[in-house]
KOLPABA-611209 format. One record per residue (C-alpha): residue number from 1; x, y, z; residue in one letter. Coordinates in steps of 0.001 Angstrom, whole numbers. Layout:
<rs>
<resi NUM	xx X	yy Y	zz Z	resn A>
...
</rs>
This chain:
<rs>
<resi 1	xx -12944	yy -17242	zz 6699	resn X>
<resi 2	xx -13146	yy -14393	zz 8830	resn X>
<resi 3	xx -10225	yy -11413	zz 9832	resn X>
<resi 4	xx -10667	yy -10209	zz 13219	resn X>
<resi 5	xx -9366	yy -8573	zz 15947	resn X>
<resi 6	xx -6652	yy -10374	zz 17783	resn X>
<resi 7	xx -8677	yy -9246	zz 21018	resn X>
<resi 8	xx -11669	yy -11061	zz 19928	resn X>
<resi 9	xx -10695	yy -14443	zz 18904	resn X>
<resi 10	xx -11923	yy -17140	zz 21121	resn X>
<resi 11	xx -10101	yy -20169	zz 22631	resn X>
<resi 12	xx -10849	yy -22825	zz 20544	resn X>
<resi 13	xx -10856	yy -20814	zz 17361	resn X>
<resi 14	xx -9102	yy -22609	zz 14370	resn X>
<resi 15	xx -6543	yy -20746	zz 12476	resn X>
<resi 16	xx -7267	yy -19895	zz 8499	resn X>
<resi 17	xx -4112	yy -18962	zz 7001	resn X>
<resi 18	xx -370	yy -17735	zz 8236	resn X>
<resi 19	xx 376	yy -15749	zz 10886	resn X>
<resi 20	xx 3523	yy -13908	zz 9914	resn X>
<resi 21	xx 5586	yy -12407	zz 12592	resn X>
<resi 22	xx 4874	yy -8063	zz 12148	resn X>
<resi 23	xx 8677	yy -7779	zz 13683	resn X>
<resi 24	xx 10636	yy -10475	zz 10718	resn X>
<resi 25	xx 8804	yy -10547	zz 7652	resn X>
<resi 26	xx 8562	yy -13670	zz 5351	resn X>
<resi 27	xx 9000	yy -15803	zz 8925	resn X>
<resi 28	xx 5888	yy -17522	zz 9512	resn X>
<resi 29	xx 4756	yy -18258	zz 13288	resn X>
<resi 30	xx 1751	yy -19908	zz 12947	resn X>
<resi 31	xx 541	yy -22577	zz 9959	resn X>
<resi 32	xx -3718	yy -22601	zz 8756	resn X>
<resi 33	xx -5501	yy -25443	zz 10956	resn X>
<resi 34	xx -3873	yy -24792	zz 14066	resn X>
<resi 35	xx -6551	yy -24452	zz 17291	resn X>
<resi 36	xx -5272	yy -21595	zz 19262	resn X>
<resi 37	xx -5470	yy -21441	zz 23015	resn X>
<resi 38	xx -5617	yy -18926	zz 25463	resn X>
<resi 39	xx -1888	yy -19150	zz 26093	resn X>
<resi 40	xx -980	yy -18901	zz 22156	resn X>
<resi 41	xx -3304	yy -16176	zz 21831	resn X>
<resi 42	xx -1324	yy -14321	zz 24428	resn X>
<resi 43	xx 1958	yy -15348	zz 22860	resn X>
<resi 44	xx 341	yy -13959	zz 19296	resn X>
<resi 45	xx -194	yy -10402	zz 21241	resn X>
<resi 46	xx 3249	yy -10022	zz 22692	resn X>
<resi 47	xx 4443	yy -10589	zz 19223	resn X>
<resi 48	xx 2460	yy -7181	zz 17945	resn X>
<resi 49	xx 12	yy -9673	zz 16073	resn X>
<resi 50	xx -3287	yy -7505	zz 15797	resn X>
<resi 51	xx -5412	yy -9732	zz 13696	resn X>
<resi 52	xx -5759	yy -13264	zz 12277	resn X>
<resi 53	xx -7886	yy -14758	zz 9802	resn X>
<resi 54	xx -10193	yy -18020	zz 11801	resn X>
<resi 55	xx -12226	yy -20247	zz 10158	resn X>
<resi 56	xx -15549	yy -19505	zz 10286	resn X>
<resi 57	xx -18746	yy -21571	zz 8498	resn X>
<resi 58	xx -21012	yy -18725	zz 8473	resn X>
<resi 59	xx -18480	yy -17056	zz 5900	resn X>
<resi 60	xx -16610	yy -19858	zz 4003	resn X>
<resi 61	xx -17507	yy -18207	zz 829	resn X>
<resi 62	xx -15085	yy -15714	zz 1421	resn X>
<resi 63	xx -12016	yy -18022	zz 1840	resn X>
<resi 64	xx -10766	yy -16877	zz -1191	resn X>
<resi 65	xx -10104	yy -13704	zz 269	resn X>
<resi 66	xx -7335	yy -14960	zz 1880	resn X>
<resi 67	xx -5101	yy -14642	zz -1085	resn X>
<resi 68	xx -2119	yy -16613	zz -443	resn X>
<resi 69	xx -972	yy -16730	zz -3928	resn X>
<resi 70	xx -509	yy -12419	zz -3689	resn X>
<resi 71	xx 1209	yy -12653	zz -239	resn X>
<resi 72	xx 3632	yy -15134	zz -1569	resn X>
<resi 73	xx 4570	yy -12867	zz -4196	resn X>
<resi 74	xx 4515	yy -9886	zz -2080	resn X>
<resi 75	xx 6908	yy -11887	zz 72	resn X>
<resi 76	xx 8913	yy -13064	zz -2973	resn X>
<resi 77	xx 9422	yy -8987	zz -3824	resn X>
<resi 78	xx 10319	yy -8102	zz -536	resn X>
<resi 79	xx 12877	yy -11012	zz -296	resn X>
<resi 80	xx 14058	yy -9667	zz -3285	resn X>
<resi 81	xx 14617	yy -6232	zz -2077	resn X>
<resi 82	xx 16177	yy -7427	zz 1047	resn X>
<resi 83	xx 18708	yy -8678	zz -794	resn X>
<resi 84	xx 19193	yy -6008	zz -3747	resn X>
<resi 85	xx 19808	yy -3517	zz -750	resn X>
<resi 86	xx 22654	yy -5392	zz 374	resn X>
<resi 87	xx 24324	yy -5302	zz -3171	resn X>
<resi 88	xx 23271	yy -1917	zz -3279	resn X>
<resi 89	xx 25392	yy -670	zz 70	resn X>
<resi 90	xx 28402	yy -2467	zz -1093	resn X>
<resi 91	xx 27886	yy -488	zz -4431	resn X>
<resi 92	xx 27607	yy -3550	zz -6480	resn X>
<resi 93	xx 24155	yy -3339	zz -8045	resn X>
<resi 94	xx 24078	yy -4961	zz -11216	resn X>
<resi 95	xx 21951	yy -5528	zz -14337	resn X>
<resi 96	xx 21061	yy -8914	zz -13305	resn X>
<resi 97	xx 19813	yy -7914	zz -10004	resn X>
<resi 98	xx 17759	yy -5541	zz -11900	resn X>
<resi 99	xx 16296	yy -8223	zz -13659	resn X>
<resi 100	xx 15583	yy -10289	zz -10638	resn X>
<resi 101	xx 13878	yy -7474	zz -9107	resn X>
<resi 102	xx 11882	yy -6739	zz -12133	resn X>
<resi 103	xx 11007	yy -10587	zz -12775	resn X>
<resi 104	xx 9597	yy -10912	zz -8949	resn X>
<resi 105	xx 7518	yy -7907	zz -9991	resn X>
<resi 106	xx 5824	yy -9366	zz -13036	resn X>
<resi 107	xx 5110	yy -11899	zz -10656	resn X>
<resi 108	xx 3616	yy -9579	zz -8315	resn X>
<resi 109	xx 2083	yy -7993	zz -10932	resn X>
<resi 110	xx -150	yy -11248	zz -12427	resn X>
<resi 111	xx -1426	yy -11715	zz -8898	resn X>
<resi 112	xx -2477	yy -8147	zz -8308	resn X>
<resi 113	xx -4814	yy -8482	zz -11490	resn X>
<resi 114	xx -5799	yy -12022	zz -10300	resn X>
<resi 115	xx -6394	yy -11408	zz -6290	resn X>
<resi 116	xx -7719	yy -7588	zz -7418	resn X>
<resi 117	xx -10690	yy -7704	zz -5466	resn X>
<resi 118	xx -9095	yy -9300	zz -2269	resn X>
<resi 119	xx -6500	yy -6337	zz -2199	resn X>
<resi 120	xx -5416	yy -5201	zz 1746	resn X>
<resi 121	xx -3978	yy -3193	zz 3674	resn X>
<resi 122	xx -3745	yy -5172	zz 6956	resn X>
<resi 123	xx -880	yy -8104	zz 6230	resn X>
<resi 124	xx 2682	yy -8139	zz 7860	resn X>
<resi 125	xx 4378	yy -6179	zz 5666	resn X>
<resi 126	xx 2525	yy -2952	zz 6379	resn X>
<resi 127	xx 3138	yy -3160	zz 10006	resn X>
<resi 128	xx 6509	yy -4033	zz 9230	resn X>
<resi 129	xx 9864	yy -1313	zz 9604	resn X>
<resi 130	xx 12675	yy -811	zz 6737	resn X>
<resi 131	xx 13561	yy -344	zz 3676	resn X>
<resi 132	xx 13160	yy -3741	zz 1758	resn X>
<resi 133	xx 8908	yy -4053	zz 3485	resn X>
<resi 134	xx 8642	yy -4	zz 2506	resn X>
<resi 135	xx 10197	yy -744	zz -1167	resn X>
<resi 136	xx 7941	yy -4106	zz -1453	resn X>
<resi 137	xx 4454	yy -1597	zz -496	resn X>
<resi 138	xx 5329	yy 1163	zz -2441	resn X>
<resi 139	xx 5502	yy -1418	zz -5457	resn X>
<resi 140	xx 2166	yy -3401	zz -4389	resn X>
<resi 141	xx 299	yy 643	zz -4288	resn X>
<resi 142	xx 1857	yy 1619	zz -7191	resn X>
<resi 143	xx 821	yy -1474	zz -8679	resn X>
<resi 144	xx -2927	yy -1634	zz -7887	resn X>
<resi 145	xx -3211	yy 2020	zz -8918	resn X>
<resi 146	xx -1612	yy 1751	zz -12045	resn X>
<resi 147	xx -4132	yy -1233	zz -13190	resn X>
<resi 148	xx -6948	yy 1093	zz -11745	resn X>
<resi 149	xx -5933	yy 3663	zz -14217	resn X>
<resi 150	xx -4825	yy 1927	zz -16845	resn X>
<resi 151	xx -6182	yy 3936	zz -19749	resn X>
<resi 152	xx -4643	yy 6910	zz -17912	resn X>
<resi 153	xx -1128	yy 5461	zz -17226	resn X>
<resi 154	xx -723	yy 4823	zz -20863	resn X>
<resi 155	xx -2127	yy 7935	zz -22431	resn X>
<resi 156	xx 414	yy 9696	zz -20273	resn X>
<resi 157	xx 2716	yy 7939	zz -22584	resn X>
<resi 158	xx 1981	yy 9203	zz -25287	resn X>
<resi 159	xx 5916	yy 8418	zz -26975	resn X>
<resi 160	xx 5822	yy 4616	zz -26503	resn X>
<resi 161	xx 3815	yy 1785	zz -28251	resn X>
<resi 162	xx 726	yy 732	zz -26135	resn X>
<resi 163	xx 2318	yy -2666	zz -25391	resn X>
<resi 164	xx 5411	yy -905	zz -23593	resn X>
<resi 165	xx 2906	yy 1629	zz -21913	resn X>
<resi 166	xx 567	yy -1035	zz -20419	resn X>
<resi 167	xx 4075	yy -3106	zz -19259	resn X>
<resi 168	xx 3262	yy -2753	zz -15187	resn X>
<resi 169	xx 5970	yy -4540	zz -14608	resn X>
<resi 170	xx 8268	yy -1426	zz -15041	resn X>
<resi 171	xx 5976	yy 850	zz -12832	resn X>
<resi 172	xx 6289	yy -1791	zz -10255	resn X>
<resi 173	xx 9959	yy -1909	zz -10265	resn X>
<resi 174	xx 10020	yy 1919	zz -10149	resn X>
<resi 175	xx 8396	yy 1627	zz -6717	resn X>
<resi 176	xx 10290	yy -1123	zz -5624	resn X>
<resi 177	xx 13637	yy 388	zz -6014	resn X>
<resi 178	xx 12317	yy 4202	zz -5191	resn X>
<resi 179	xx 14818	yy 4729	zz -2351	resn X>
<resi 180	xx 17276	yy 2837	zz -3528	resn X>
<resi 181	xx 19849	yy 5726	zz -2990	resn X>
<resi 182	xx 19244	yy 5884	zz 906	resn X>
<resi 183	xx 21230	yy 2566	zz 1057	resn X>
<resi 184	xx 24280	yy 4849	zz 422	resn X>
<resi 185	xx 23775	yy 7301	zz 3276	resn X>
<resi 186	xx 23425	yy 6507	zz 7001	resn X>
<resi 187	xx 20765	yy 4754	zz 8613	resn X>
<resi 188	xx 18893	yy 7306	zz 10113	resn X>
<resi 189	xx 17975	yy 8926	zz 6516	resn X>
<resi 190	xx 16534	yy 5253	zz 6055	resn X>
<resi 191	xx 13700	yy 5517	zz 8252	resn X>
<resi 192	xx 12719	yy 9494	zz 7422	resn X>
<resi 193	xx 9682	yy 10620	zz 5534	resn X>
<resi 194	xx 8853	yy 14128	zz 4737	resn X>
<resi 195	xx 4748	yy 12901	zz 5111	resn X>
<resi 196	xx 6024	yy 12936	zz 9085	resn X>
<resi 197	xx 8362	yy 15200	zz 9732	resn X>
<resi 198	xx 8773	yy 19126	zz 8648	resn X>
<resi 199	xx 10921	yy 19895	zz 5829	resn X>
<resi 200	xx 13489	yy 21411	zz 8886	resn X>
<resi 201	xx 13671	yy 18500	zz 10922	resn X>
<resi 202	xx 14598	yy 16198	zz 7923	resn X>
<resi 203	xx 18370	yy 14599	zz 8651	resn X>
<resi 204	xx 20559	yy 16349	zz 6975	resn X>
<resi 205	xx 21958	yy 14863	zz 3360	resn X>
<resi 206	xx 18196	yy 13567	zz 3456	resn X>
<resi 207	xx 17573	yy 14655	zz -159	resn X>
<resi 208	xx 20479	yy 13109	zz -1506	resn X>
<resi 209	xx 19370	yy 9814	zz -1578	resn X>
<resi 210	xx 17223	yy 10694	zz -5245	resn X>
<resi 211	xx 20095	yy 11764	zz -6918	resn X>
<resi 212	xx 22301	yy 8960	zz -5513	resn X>
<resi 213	xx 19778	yy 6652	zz -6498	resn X>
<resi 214	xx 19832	yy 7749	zz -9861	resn X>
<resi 215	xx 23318	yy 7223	zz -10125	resn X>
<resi 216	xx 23117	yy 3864	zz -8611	resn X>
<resi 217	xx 20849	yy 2565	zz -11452	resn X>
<resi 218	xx 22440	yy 4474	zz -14657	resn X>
<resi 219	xx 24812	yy 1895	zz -15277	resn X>
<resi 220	xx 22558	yy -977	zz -14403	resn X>
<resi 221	xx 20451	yy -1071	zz -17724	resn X>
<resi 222	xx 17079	yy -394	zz -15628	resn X>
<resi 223	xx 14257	yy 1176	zz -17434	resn X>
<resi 224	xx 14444	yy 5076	zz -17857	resn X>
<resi 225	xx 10927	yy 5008	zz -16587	resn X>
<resi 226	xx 12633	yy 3692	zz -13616	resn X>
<resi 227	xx 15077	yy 6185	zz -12981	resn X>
<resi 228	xx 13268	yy 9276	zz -13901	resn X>
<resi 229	xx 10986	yy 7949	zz -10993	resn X>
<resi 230	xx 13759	yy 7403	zz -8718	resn X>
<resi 231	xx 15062	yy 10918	zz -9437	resn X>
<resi 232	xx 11808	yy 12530	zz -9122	resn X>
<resi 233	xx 9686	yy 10722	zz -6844	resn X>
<resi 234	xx 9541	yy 13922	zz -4158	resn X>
<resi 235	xx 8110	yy 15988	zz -7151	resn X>
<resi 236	xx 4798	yy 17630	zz -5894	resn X>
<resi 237	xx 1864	yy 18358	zz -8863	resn X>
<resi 238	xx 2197	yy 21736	zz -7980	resn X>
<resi 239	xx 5840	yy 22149	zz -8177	resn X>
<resi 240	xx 6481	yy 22851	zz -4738	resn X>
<resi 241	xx 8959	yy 19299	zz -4540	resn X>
<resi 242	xx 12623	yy 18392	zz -5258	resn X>
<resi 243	xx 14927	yy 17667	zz -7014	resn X>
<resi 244	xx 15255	yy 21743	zz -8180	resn X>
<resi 245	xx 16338	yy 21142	zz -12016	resn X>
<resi 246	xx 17996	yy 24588	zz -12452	resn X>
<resi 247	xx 21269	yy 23544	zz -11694	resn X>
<resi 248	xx 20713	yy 19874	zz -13307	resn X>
<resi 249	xx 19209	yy 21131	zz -16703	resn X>
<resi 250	xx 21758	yy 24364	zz -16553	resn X>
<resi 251	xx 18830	yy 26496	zz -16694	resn X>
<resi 252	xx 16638	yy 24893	zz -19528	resn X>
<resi 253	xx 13998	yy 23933	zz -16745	resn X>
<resi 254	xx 13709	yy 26244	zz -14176	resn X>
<resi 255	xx 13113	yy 25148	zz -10837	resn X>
<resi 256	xx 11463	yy 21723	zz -9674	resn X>
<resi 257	xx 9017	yy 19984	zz -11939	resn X>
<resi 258	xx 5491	yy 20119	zz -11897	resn X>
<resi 259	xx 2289	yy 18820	zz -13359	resn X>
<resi 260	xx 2869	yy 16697	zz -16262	resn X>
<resi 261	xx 6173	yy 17334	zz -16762	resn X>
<resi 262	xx 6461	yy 14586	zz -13354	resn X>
<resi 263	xx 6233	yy 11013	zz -15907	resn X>
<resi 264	xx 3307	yy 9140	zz -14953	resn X>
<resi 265	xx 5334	yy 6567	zz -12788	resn X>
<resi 266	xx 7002	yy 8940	zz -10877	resn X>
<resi 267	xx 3416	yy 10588	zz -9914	resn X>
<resi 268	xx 1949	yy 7349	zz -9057	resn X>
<resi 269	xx 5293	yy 6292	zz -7143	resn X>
<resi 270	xx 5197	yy 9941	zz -5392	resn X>
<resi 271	xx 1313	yy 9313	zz -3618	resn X>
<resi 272	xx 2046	yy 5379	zz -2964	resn X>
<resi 273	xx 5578	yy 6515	zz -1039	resn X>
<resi 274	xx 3421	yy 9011	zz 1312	resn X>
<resi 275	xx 403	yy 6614	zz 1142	resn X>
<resi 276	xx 2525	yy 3495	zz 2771	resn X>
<resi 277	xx 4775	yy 5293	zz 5392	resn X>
<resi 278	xx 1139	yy 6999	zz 6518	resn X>
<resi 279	xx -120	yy 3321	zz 6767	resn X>
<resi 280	xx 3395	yy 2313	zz 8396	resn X>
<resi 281	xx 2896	yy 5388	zz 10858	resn X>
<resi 282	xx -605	yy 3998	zz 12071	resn X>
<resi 283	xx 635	yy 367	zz 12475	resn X>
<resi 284	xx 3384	yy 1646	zz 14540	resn X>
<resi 285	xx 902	yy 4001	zz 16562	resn X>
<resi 286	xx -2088	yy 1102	zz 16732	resn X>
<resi 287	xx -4461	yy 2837	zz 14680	resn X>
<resi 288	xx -6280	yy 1231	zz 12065	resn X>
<resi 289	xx -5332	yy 1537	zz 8059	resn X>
<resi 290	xx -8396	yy 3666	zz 7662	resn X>
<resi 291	xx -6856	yy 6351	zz 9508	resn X>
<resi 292	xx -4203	yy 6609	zz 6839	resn X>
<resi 293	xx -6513	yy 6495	zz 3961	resn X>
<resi 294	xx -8227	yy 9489	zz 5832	resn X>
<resi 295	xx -4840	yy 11589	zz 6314	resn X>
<resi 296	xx -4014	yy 10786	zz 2507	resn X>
<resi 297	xx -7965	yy 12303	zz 1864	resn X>
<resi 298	xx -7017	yy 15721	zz 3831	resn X>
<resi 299	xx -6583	yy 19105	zz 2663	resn X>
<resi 300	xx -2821	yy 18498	zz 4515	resn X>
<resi 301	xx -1915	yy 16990	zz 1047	resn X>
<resi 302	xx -3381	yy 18962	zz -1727	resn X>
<resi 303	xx -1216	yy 19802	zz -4517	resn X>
<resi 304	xx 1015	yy 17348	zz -3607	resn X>
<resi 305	xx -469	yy 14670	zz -6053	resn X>
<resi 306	xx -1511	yy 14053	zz -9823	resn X>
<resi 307	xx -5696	yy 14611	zz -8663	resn X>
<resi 308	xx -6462	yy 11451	zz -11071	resn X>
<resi 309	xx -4028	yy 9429	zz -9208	resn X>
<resi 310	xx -4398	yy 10737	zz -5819	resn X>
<resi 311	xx -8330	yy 9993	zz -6208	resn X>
<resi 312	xx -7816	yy 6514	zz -7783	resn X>
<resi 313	xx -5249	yy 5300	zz -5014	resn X>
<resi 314	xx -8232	yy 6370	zz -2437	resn X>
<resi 315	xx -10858	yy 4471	zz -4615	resn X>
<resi 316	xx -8922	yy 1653	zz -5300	resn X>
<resi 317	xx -7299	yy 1171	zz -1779	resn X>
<resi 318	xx -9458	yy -624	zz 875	resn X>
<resi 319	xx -10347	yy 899	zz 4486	resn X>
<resi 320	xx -12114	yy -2418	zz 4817	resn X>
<resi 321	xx -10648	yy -5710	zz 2925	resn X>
<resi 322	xx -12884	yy -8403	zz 2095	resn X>
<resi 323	xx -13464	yy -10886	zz 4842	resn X>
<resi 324	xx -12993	yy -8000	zz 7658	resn X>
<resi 325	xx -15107	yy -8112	zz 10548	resn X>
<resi 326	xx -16787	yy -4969	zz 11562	resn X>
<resi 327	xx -19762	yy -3818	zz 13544	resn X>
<resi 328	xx -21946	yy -1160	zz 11884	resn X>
<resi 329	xx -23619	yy 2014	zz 13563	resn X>
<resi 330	xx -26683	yy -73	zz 15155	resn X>
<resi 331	xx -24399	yy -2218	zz 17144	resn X>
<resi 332	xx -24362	yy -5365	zz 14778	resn X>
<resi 333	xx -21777	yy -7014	zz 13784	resn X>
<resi 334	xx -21103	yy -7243	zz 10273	resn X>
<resi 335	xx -18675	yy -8597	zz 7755	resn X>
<resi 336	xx -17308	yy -7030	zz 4218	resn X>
<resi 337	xx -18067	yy -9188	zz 1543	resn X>
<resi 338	xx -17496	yy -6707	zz -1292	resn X>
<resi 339	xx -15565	yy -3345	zz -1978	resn X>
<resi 340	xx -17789	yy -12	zz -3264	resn X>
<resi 341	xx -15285	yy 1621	zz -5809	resn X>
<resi 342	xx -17448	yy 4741	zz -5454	resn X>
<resi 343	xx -17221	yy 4964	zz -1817	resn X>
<resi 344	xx -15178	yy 2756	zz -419	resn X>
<resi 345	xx -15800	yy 3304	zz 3470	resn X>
<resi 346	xx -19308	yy 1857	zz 2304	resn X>
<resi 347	xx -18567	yy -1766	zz 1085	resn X>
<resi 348	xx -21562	yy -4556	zz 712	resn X>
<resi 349	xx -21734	yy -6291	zz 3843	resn X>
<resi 350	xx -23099	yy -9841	zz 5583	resn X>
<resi 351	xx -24937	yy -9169	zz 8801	resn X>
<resi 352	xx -22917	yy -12065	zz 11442	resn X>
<resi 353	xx -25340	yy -13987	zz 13650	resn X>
<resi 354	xx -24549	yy -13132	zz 17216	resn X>
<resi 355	xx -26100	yy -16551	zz 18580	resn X>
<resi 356	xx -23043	yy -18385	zz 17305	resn X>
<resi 357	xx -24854	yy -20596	zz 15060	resn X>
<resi 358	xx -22202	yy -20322	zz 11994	resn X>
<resi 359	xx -24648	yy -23509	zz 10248	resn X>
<resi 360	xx -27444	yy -20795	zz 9897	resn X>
<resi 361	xx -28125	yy -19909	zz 6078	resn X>
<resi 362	xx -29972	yy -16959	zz 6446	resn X>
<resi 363	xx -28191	yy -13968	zz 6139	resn X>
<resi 364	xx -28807	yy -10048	zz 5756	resn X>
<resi 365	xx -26411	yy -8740	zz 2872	resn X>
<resi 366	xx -26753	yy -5398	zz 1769	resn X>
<resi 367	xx -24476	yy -2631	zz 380	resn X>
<resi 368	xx -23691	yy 489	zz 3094	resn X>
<resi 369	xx -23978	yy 2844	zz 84	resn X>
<resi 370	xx -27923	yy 2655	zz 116	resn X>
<resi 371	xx -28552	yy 2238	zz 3748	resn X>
<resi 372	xx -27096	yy 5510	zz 4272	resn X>
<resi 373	xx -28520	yy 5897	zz 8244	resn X>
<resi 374	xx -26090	yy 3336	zz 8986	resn X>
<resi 375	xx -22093	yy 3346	zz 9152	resn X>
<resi 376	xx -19053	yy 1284	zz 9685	resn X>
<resi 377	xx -17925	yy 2387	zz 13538	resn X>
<resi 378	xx -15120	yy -471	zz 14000	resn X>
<resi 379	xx -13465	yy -2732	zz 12309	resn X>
<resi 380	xx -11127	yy -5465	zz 13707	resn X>
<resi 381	xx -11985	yy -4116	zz 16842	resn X>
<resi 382	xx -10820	yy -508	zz 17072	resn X>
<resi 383	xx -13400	yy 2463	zz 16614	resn X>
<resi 384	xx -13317	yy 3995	zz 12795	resn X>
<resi 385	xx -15464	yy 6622	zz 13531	resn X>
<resi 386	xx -12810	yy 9643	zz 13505	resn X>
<resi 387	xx -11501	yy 8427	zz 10283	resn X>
<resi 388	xx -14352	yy 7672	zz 7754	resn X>
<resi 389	xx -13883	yy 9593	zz 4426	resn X>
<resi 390	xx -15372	yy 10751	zz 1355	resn X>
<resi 391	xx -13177	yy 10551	zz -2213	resn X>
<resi 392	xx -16394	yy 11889	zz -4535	resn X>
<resi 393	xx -15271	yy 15991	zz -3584	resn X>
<resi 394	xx -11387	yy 15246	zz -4493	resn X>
<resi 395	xx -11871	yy 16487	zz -8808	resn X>
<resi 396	xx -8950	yy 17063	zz -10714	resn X>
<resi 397	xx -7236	yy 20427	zz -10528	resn X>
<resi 398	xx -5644	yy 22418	zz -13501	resn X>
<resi 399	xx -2331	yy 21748	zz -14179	resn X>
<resi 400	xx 106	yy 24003	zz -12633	resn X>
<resi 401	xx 1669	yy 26443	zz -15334	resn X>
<resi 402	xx 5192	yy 25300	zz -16274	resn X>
<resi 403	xx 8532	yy 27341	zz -15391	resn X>
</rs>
């Protein structure tokens, strides 16, 4: 199986797995197995389809990397959300929605750790506008960086058992239900981010929706984990975020919270929020998922993040998924057939024939990280070059001093 650039698939080219429409997630347009023709092709495009998985001999090892099982439950959580939103807007969010959302996350949660090397950032959902597809990323991020860190996550948590620590499920449901409070305010606070916008230009009531959030979940039996995060997820590492807990803690915590008085899950919810509307922002603009990872790398966000998790989410996070096509600094093309957790802009890669001949069993396969003369320059068909980056200088900072 190989994902490539809509612009380079071929007439004739058989399909390898779902084409879900970027526009209405969950609705599927095209089925595995299908031949696609010039005119479906063109179809595909005026959809805002970018890329498609084909079938492809040369690389049927890497079928696998398909995943189907982890977009299913993706899917299944942002179904989920779709419809907790609704409840949530006629203010009749309930413990056993809470326990729907929280038992599509588990779900969610046992395919993360069983798909973890086929992890993306390039399926429907990311391309995808609104709450319930931002709510069902945010959890998926969370999620992957949580079981990167996992030692980390629980020695944060010092006051529960290591059973309850380890429980993902509940760091998963954080992020799903993060913004929960925007479905009480209008719609253009929905679609705002403070990644994109200056702290001015924000709609005004924007930074309600944490407190109203919180509220929304109190009487729902949700995890405190859960709404801590909700409260708190605009907290910055070094205290320059929101909610300012003068007024809420009359006085005993003085200003906004920083460091690690943040709880783990609201750190880790905190850099997969920015990380996913900077993904959503170069979907929208038709630039490739790199480029976020590289904005999420700059100097533009220091201090924003926990350093452990901000450097784990850009380890753990692919620029370039398993089964990508790409073509490398010497003009070859190339596929990724394995992610570098040191550096991931240089995976392991397969060397494609360029005579066609997909029956050919020779192969050149060898890691990026010690051919270092040579680079990735695009992948699925748009140029990478601007937005390569390096995690290794990003060390963790002290902690900020506590008010």
């Amino acid at each position: 199986m190989l994902l490539c650039s809509l612009n380079d698939v071929r007439p004739g080219s058989v399909l390898g797995a779902v084409v879900s429409d970027p526009n209405v997630p969950g609705h599927d347009l095209l089925r595995p197995g299908v031949p696609l023709h010039a005119a479906m092709i063109n179809t595909l495009r005026k959809r805002g389809v970018q890329h498609v998985w084909i079938e492809d001999d040369f690389t049927r090892d890497l079928d696998a990397a398909v995943a189907p099982k982890l977009a299913a439950a993706r899917a299944a959580v942002y179904a989920q959300l779709r419809d907790g939103l609704n409840e949530s807007s006629r203010g009749t969010l309930t413990s056993a929605s809470i326990k729907d959302h929280r038992r599509a996350v588990l779900g969610l949660v046992i395919e993360a750790i069983g798909s973890a090397k086929y992890a993306s950032l390039t399926d429907s959902l990311f391309s995808s506008s609104g709450q319930a597809s931002h709510g069902a990323n945010v959890a998926y991020l969370a999620l992957l960086t949580g079981l990167h860190i996992e030692t980390y996550v629980v020695m944060e948590q010092k006051r529960l058992d290591r059973r309850q620590a380890r429980d993902m499920s509940v760091l998963g449901l954080a992020g799903l239900l993060h913004d929960i409070g925007k479905t009480r305010l209008n719609a253009d606070i929905t679609e705002a981010h403070e990644s994109a916008a200056e702290e001015a230009t924000l709609p005004e009531h924007y930074h309600d929706h944490t407190h109203l959030g919180q509220k929304a979940l109190e009487s729902t039996g949700a995890p405190a984990r859960v709404v801590h995060a909700v409260l708190n997820h605009h907290q910055r590492f070094d205290g320059s975020g929101w909610p300012d807990f003068t007024s809420i803690t009359h006085g005993r915590i003085n200003k906004p919270l920083a460091g690690k008085r943040i709880h783990i899950f609201a750190r880790i919810v905190a850099a997969a929020n920015v990380l996913d509307n900077l993904i959503s922002d170069a979907a929208r603009n038709k630039r490739p998922a790199v480029s976020a990872l590289h904005a999420f790398a700059s100097s533009r966000f220091d201090g924003w993040f926990d350093p452990v998790v901000r450097r784990a989410m850009l380890l753990r996070m692919p620029p370039f998924s398993v089964g990508t096509e790409v073509r490398l600094s010497d003009d070859r093309r190339a596929v990724v057939i394995e992610p570098n957790p040191q550096n991931p802009c240089r995976p392991t890669v397969r060397i494609l024939p360029e005579d066609n001949n997909t029956h050919r069993t020779d192969h050149e396969t060898f890691s990026l990280a010690l051919v270092p003369d040579l680079t990735i320059t695009h992948s699925l068909g748009e140029d990478v070059t601007p937005y390569l980056y390096d995690p290794t200088p990003l060390h963790p900072h002290p902690e900020p001093t506590p008010a």
